[in-house]
N, C-alpha and C positions, 0 to 999 in steps of 0.2 A: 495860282494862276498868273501868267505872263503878261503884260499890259504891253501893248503895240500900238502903229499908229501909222497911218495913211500918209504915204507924200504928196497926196495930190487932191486937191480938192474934187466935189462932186456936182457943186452948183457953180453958177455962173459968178466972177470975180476977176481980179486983175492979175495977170501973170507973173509969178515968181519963182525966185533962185530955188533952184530944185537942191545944191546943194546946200544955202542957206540953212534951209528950213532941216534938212536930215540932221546937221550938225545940229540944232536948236533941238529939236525931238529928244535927240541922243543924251544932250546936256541935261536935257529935264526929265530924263530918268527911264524913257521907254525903251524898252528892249528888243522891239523886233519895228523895221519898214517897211512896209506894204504899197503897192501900186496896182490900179486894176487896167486895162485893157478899154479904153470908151473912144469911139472918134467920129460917132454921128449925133453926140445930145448935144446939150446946153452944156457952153460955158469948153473951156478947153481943159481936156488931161492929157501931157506927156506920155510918150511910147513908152511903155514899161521898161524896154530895155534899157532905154538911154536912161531914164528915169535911173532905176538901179547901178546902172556902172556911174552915174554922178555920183549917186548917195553910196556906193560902196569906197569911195576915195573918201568921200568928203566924212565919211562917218564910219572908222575901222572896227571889226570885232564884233557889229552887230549884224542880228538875223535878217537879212534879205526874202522878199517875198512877192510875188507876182498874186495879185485876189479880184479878179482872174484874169489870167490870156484864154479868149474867146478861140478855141483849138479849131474850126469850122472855119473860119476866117482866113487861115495860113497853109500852103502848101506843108507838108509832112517834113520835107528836106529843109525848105526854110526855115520853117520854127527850128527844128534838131539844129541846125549852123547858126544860128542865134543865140540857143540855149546855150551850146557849145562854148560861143565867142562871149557869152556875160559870165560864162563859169571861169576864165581865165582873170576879169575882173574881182568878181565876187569868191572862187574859191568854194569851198564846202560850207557859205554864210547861205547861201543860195536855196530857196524852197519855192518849188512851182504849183501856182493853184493854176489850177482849168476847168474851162467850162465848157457845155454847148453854146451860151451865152442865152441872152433872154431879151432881147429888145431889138425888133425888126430894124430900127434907121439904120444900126451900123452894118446889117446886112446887105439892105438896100444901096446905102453908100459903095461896096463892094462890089457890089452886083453879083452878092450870096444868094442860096435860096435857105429861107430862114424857116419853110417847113419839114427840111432834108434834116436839119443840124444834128441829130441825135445819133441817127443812121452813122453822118460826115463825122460825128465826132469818136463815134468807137471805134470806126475804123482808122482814124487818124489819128490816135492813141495810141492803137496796137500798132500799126508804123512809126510814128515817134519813138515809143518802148523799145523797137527794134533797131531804130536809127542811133540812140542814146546808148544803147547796152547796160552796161556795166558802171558807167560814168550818170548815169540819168542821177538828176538831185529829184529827192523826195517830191513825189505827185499826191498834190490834193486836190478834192473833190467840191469845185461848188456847186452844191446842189438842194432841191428839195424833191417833195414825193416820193417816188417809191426809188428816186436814185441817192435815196439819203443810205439805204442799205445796200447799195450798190458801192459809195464812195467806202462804208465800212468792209465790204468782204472784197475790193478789186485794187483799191487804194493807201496810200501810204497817210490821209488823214483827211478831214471833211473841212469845209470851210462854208458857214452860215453863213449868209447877209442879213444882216438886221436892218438893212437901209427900209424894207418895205413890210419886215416883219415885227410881229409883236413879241414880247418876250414870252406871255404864254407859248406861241407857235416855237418857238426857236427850242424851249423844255420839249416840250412835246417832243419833236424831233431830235432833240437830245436822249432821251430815252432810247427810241426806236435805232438809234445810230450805236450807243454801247450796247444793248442786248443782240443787235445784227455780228456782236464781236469789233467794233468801231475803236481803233486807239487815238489818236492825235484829233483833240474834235477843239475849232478855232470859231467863235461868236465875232465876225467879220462888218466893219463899216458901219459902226455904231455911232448915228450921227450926232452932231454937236453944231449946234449954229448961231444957236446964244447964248451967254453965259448966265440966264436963266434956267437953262439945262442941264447947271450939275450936279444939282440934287437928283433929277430923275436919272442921268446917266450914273453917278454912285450909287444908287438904290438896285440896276442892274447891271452891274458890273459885281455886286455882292452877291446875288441871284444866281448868276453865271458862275460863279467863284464856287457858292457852295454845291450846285448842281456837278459839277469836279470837269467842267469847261480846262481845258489844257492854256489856254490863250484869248486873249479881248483884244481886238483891235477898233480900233476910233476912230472917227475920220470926224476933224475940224477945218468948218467950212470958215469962209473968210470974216464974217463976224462974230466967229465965236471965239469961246474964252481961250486964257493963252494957257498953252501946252504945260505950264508947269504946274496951274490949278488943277486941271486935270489929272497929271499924274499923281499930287495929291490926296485924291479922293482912293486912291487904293495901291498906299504904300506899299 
């Protein structure tokens, strides 16, 4: 299993060098960066994009990753000219997660309707799909319930969030994802926020590993432990 890690924090904190931090990750051994899509909670996260064309200069050779762009949020031609324009940065490092999303504010903020998004978002897949063609970077699936076998039989791999899940739940659904025919399955935002937590985060991140999870990614909030204990925990 591949150990990854978030560029952006998820709780509230003080703003920092987006490419600092990638190069620091990189150095202490994680192999893929990840950024999600958030711009109505607490605390600030960078645009994915910009987010990744920093960390693709500032940190060469590793896997780039979007966990998730909220697809409902974006006109169809937009996103695809975006996509487009970070694939000239990043190259074939480039992996896209997407969502319906799950949290009204950033809707709101938008002036989305956040009880369409499901409807918005297939349909706005299947026009990105077509807008991308042949050049689309691999699409994964954040999801739960019954679109956890949807991300396995429509998608190129699933992306869990563990930020609100338990790791029973996350198995659970890891079953139901490989029997659906499920390849590329990623245990996504796997929090850290003190360094009291790494005994619990090593104990599932072994969990994940033997369950045959493809990828673990982390997300360390501002006071938690530093990136290289972490990696650490599962050489």
């Amino acid at each position: 299993m591949k150990l990854g890690a978030y560029l952006a924090h998820l709780g509230s904190g003080p703003p920092y060098d987006v490419a600092s931090w990638a190069r620091r990750l990189v150095d202490a051994g994680f192999e893929s960066l990840w950024t999600p899509q958030i711009i109505g909670r607490e605390g600030f996260v960078p645009d994915p994009f910009v987010a990744l064309a920093a960390a693709a200069v500032a940190a060469p050779g590793v896997e780039l990753g979007t966990a998730t762009v909220q697809v409902p949020l974006h006109h169809p031609a937009d996103l695809a000219h975006r996509i487009r324009s970070l694939q000239l940065v990043c190259g074939d490092r480039l992996t896209l997660g997407v969502s319906p999303g799950s949290t009204t504010t950033d809707y709101a903020l938008l002036n989305r309707d956040f009880r369409s998004r499901f409807r918005t978002f297939d349909d706005n897949v299947a026009r990105l799909r077509n807008l991308l063609g042949d050049s689309a970077p691999p699409l994964l699936l954040g999801s739960w319930g019954a679109n956890v076998e949807k991300a396995a039989r429509h998608f190129d791999g699933w992306l869990a969030s563990a930020y609100r899940r338990t790791p029973e739940e996350i198995l659970a659904a890891h079953s139901r994802y490989r029997a659906a025919g499920g390849q590329r399955a990623i245990v996504c935002a796997i929090p850290l926020s003190i360094p009291a937590d790494l005994g619990t985060v090593g104990e599932q991140l072994h969990r994940y590993a033997e369950a045959s999870f493809d990828d673990a990614v982390v997300v360390i909030e501002p006071e938690g432990p530093d990136p290289e204990k972490i990696r650490a925990l599962f050489p």
